[in-house]
C-alpha positions as CSV (number, residue, x, y, z in Angstrom):
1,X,97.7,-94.9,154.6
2,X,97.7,-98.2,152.8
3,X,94.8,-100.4,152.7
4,X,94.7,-103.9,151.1
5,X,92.5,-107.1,150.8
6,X,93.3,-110.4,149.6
7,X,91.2,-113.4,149.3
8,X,92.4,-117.4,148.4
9,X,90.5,-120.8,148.9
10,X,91.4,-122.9,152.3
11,X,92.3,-125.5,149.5
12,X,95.6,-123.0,148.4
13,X,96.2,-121.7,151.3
14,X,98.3,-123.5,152.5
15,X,100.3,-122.8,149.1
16,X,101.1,-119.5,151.1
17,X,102.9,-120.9,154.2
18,X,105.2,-122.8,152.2
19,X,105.9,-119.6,150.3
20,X,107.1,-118.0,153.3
21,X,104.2,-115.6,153.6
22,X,103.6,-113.8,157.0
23,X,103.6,-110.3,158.5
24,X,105.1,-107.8,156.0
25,X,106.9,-105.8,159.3
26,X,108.9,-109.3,159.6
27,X,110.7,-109.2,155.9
28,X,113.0,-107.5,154.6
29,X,112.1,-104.8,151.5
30,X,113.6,-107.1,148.7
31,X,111.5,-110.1,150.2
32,X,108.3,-108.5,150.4
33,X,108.7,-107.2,146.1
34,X,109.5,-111.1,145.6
35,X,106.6,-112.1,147.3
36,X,104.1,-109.3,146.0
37,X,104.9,-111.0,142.7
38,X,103.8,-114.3,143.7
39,X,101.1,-113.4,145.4
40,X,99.9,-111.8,142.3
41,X,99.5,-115.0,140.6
42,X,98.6,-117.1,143.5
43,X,95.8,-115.5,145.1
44,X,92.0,-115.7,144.1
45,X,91.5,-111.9,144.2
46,X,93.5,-109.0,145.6
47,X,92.9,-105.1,145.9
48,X,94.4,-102.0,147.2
49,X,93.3,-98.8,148.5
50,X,95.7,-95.7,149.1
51,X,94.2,-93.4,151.6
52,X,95.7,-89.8,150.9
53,X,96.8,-87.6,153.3
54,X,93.6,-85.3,154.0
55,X,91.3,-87.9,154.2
56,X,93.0,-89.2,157.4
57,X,93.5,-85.9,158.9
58,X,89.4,-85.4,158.1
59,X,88.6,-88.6,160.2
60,X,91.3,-87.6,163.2
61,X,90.1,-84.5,163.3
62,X,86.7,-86.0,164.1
63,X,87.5,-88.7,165.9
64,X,86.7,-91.0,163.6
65,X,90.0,-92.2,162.5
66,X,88.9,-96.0,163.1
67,X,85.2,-95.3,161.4
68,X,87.0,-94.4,158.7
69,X,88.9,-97.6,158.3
70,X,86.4,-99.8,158.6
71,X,84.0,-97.6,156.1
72,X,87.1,-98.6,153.1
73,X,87.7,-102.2,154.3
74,X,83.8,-103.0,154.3
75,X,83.9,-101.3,150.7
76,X,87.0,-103.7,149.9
77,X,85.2,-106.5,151.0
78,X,81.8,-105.5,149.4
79,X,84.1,-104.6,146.4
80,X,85.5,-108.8,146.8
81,X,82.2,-110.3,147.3
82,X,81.3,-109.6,144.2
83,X,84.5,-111.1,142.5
84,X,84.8,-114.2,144.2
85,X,82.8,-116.5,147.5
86,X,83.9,-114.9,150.5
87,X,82.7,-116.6,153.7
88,X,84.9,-115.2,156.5
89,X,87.2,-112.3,156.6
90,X,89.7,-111.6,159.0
91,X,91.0,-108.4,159.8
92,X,93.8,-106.4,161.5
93,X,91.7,-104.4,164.2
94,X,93.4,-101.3,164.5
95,X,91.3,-100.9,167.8
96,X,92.8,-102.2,171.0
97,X,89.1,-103.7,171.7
98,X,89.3,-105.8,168.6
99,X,85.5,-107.3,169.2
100,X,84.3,-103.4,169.1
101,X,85.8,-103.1,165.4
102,X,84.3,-106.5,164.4
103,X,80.8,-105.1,165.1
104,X,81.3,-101.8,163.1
105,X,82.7,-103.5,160.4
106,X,80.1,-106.1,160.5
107,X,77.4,-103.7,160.4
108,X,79.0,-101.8,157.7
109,X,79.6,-104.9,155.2
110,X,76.1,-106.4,155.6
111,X,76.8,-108.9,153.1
112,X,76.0,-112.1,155.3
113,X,80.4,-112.3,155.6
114,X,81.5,-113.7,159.0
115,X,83.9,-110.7,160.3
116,X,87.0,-112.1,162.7
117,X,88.7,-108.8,163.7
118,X,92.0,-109.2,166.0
119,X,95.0,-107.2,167.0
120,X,97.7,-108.8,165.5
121,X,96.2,-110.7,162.6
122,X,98.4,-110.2,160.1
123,X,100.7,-112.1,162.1
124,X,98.2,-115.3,163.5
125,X,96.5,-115.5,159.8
126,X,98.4,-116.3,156.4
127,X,96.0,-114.7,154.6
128,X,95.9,-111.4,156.1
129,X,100.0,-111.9,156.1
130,X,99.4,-111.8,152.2
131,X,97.2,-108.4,152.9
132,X,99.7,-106.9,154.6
133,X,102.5,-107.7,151.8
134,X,100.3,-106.4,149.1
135,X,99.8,-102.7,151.3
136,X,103.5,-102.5,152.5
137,X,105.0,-103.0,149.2
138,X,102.8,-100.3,147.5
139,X,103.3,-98.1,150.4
140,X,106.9,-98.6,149.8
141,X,106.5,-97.7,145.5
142,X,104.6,-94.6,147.2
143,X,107.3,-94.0,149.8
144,X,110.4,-94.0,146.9
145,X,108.4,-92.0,144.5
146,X,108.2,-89.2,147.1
147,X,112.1,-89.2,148.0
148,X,112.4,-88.8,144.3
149,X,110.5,-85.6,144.3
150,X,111.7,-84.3,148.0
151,X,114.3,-85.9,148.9
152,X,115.6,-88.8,151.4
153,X,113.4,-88.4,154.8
154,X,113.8,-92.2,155.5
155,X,110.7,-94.6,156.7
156,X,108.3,-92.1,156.9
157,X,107.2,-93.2,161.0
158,X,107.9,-91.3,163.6
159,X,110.3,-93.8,165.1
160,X,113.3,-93.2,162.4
161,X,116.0,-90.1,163.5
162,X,115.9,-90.0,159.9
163,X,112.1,-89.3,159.3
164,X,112.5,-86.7,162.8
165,X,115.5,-84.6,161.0
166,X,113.5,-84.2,158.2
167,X,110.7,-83.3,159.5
168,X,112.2,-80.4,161.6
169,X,114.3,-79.7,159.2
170,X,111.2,-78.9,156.7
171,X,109.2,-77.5,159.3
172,X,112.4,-75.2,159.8
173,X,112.6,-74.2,156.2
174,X,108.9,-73.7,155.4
175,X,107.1,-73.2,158.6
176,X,104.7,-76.1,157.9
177,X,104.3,-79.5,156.7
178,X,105.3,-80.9,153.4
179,X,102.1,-81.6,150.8
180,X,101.9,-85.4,151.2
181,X,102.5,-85.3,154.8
182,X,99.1,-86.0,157.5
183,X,98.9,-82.4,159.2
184,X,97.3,-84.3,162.0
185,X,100.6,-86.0,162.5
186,X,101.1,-85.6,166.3
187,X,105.2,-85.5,165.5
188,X,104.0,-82.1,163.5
189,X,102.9,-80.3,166.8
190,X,105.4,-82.0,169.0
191,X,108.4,-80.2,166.7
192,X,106.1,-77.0,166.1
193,X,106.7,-76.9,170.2
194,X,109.8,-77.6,170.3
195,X,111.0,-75.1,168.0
196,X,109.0,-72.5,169.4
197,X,110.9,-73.3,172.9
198,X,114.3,-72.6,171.1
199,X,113.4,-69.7,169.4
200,X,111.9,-68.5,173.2
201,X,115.3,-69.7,174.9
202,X,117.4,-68.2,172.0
Protein backbone atom coordinates (compact mmCIF):
# COMPACT_ATOMS: atom_id res chain seq x y z
CA UNK A 1 0.00 0.00 0.00
CA UNK A 2 0.96 3.37 -1.24
CA UNK A 3 0.42 6.37 0.79
CA UNK A 4 1.07 9.99 -0.37
CA UNK A 5 0.61 13.72 0.63
CA UNK A 6 0.87 16.75 -1.38
CA UNK A 7 0.39 20.32 -0.33
CA UNK A 8 0.19 23.71 -2.82
CA UNK A 9 -1.17 27.35 -2.13
CA UNK A 10 -4.93 28.17 -3.36
CA UNK A 11 -2.87 30.87 -5.33
CA UNK A 12 -1.20 27.69 -7.67
CA UNK A 13 -3.69 25.63 -7.55
CA UNK A 14 -5.30 26.31 -10.02
CA UNK A 15 -1.83 25.77 -11.98
CA UNK A 16 -2.87 22.02 -11.55
CA UNK A 17 -6.19 21.93 -13.44
CA UNK A 18 -4.85 23.42 -16.39
CA UNK A 19 -2.16 20.77 -16.10
CA UNK A 20 -4.60 18.09 -16.47
CA UNK A 21 -4.29 16.83 -12.92
CA UNK A 22 -7.11 14.59 -11.50
CA UNK A 23 -7.62 11.00 -10.28
CA UNK A 24 -4.58 8.81 -11.10
CA UNK A 25 -7.24 5.68 -11.87
CA UNK A 26 -8.44 8.13 -14.82
CA UNK A 27 -4.88 8.25 -16.75
CA UNK A 28 -3.13 6.29 -18.51
CA UNK A 29 0.52 4.87 -17.10
CA UNK A 30 2.67 7.15 -19.46
CA UNK A 31 0.40 10.26 -18.35
CA UNK A 32 0.67 9.79 -14.81
CA UNK A 33 5.07 9.53 -15.11
CA UNK A 34 4.56 12.93 -17.17
CA UNK A 35 2.64 14.42 -14.59
CA UNK A 36 4.65 12.96 -11.43
CA UNK A 37 7.42 15.05 -13.00
CA UNK A 38 5.61 18.17 -13.02
CA UNK A 39 4.18 17.87 -10.04
CA UNK A 40 7.63 17.60 -8.58
CA UNK A 41 8.41 21.07 -9.49
CA UNK A 42 5.03 22.58 -9.03
CA UNK A 43 3.90 21.61 -5.72
CA UNK A 44 4.88 23.33 -2.33
CA UNK A 45 5.71 20.08 -0.61
CA UNK A 46 5.11 16.38 -1.39
CA UNK A 47 5.85 12.99 0.48
CA UNK A 48 5.38 9.36 0.17
CA UNK A 49 4.89 6.49 2.34
CA UNK A 50 5.18 2.66 1.15
CA UNK A 51 3.34 0.52 3.52
CA UNK A 52 4.93 -3.14 3.22
CA UNK A 53 3.18 -6.04 3.03
CA UNK A 54 3.08 -7.28 6.98
CA UNK A 55 2.20 -4.22 8.26
CA UNK A 56 -1.21 -4.37 6.56
CA UNK A 57 -1.84 -7.93 7.20
CA UNK A 58 -0.92 -6.76 11.23
CA UNK A 59 -3.78 -4.12 11.10
CA UNK A 60 -6.37 -6.66 9.09
CA UNK A 61 -5.72 -9.05 11.28
CA UNK A 62 -6.84 -6.78 14.04
CA UNK A 63 -9.30 -5.02 12.55
CA UNK A 64 -7.69 -2.10 12.34
CA UNK A 65 -6.90 -1.84 8.79
CA UNK A 66 -8.46 1.82 8.65
CA UNK A 67 -6.63 2.84 12.25
CA UNK A 68 -3.80 2.09 10.57
CA UNK A 69 -4.24 4.47 7.72
CA UNK A 70 -5.05 7.22 9.40
CA UNK A 71 -2.10 6.60 12.11
CA UNK A 72 0.48 7.26 8.65
CA UNK A 73 -1.60 10.01 7.02
CA UNK A 74 -1.73 12.05 10.45
CA UNK A 75 2.10 11.39 10.61
CA UNK A 76 2.27 12.70 6.82
CA UNK A 77 0.55 15.55 7.68
CA UNK A 78 2.31 16.19 11.06
CA UNK A 79 5.45 15.38 8.95
CA UNK A 80 3.98 18.64 6.31
CA UNK A 81 3.12 20.95 8.91
CA UNK A 82 6.32 21.39 9.78
CA UNK A 83 7.52 22.03 6.16
CA UNK A 84 5.16 24.35 5.00
CA UNK A 85 1.28 26.30 6.39
CA UNK A 86 -1.21 23.78 6.12
CA UNK A 87 -4.74 24.97 6.95
CA UNK A 88 -7.02 22.24 5.58
CA UNK A 89 -6.37 18.84 4.43
CA UNK A 90 -8.49 16.75 2.44
CA UNK A 91 -8.44 13.22 2.39
CA UNK A 92 -9.60 10.08 0.53
CA UNK A 93 -11.68 8.28 3.35
CA UNK A 94 -11.20 4.86 2.81
CA UNK A 95 -14.30 4.31 5.20
CA UNK A 96 -17.70 4.27 3.63
CA UNK A 97 -18.78 6.64 6.64
CA UNK A 98 -16.35 9.28 5.49
CA UNK A 99 -17.29 11.77 8.64
CA UNK A 100 -16.17 8.65 11.05
CA UNK A 101 -12.54 8.80 9.48
CA UNK A 102 -12.43 12.59 9.63
CA UNK A 103 -12.75 12.37 13.42
CA UNK A 104 -10.02 9.70 13.91
CA UNK A 105 -7.85 11.43 11.80
CA UNK A 106 -8.54 14.61 13.37
CA UNK A 107 -7.88 13.35 16.78
CA UNK A 108 -4.75 11.78 15.59
CA UNK A 109 -3.13 14.95 13.80
CA UNK A 110 -3.90 17.42 16.72
CA UNK A 111 -2.11 20.07 14.95
CA UNK A 112 -5.14 22.75 14.91
CA UNK A 113 -5.41 21.36 10.75
CA UNK A 114 -9.10 21.43 9.53
CA UNK A 115 -9.54 17.54 8.33
CA UNK A 116 -12.23 17.20 5.21
CA UNK A 117 -12.40 13.43 4.68
CA UNK A 118 -14.63 12.15 1.69
CA UNK A 119 -15.11 9.06 -0.48
CA UNK A 120 -14.05 9.91 -3.65
CA UNK A 121 -11.72 12.95 -3.06
CA UNK A 122 -9.22 12.31 -5.23
CA UNK A 123 -11.60 12.81 -7.81
CA UNK A 124 -13.78 16.18 -6.42
CA UNK A 125 -10.25 17.87 -5.18
CA UNK A 126 -7.21 18.79 -7.48
CA UNK A 127 -5.00 18.55 -4.81
CA UNK A 128 -5.65 15.18 -3.55
CA UNK A 129 -5.77 14.33 -7.58
CA UNK A 130 -2.02 15.35 -7.28
CA UNK A 131 -1.74 12.85 -4.11
CA UNK A 132 -3.02 10.25 -5.81
CA UNK A 133 -0.58 10.70 -8.92
CA UNK A 134 2.42 10.93 -6.64
CA UNK A 135 1.22 7.15 -4.80
CA UNK A 136 0.18 5.42 -8.12
CA UNK A 137 3.23 6.17 -10.00
CA UNK A 138 5.50 4.86 -7.15
CA UNK A 139 3.27 2.04 -6.70
CA UNK A 140 3.74 1.34 -10.32
CA UNK A 141 8.13 1.74 -10.03
CA UNK A 142 7.26 -0.85 -7.08
CA UNK A 143 4.98 -2.91 -9.19
CA UNK A 144 7.75 -3.27 -12.34
CA UNK A 145 10.55 -3.82 -9.96
CA UNK A 146 8.78 -6.98 -8.66
CA UNK A 147 7.92 -8.44 -12.29
CA UNK A 148 11.61 -7.99 -12.77
CA UNK A 149 12.43 -10.28 -9.96
CA UNK A 150 9.18 -12.80 -10.31
CA UNK A 151 7.88 -12.48 -13.21
CA UNK A 152 4.71 -10.84 -15.15
CA UNK A 153 1.60 -11.24 -12.70
CA UNK A 154 -0.11 -8.12 -14.27
CA UNK A 155 -1.87 -5.21 -12.01
CA UNK A 156 -1.44 -6.69 -8.95
CA UNK A 157 -5.67 -6.32 -7.89
CA UNK A 158 -7.69 -8.98 -7.70
CA UNK A 159 -9.81 -7.86 -10.64
CA UNK A 160 -7.06 -8.74 -13.46
CA UNK A 161 -7.23 -12.70 -14.96
CA UNK A 162 -3.74 -11.94 -15.10
CA UNK A 163 -3.06 -11.13 -11.40
CA UNK A 164 -5.70 -14.46 -10.58
CA UNK A 165 -3.45 -16.93 -12.88
CA UNK A 166 -0.67 -15.95 -11.15
CA UNK A 167 -1.72 -16.14 -8.06
CA UNK A 168 -2.91 -19.80 -8.42
CA UNK A 169 -0.41 -20.54 -10.29
CA UNK A 170 2.18 -19.63 -7.34
CA UNK A 171 0.06 -20.92 -4.80
CA UNK A 172 0.13 -24.19 -6.97
CA UNK A 173 3.87 -24.23 -7.17
CA UNK A 174 4.76 -23.27 -3.59
CA UNK A 175 1.80 -23.97 -1.50
CA UNK A 176 1.74 -20.25 -0.19
CA UNK A 177 1.99 -16.76 -1.11
CA UNK A 178 4.84 -15.06 -2.72
CA UNK A 179 7.19 -12.71 -0.11
CA UNK A 180 5.84 -9.29 -1.15
CA UNK A 181 2.30 -10.45 -1.42
CA UNK A 182 -0.44 -9.37 1.78
CA UNK A 183 -1.13 -12.97 3.28
CA UNK A 184 -4.38 -11.36 4.39
CA UNK A 185 -5.30 -11.00 0.81
CA UNK A 186 -8.87 -12.48 0.73
CA UNK A 187 -8.00 -13.79 -3.08
CA UNK A 188 -5.26 -16.01 -1.03
CA UNK A 189 -7.97 -18.06 0.83
CA UNK A 190 -10.54 -17.83 -1.85
CA UNK A 191 -7.80 -19.91 -4.30
CA UNK A 192 -6.46 -22.00 -1.16
CA UNK A 193 -10.38 -23.23 -1.37
CA UNK A 194 -10.69 -23.65 -4.49
CA UNK A 195 -7.82 -25.78 -4.99
CA UNK A 196 -8.47 -27.82 -2.15
CA UNK A 197 -12.08 -28.55 -3.92
CA UNK A 198 -10.10 -29.94 -6.97
CA UNK A 199 -7.73 -31.85 -5.31
CA UNK A 200 -11.09 -33.38 -3.25
CA UNK A 201 -13.07 -33.86 -6.67
CA UNK A 202 -9.83 -35.19 -8.43
Amino acid sequence: MVIAIASISREKEELLVRMGVRDSKALTPSRRRALRALLERVLDYYAVRVVEPAEVDEAVSKGQLNLLEARIIAELVRQAASEVELEVVYVDSPDPVPERFERLLTSLIREGVRVVAENGADAKYVVVGAASIIAKTERDRIVEELKRKYGDFGSGYPSDPKTREFAERWLREHGEPPPFARKSWSTWSTLARKRTLDEFSA
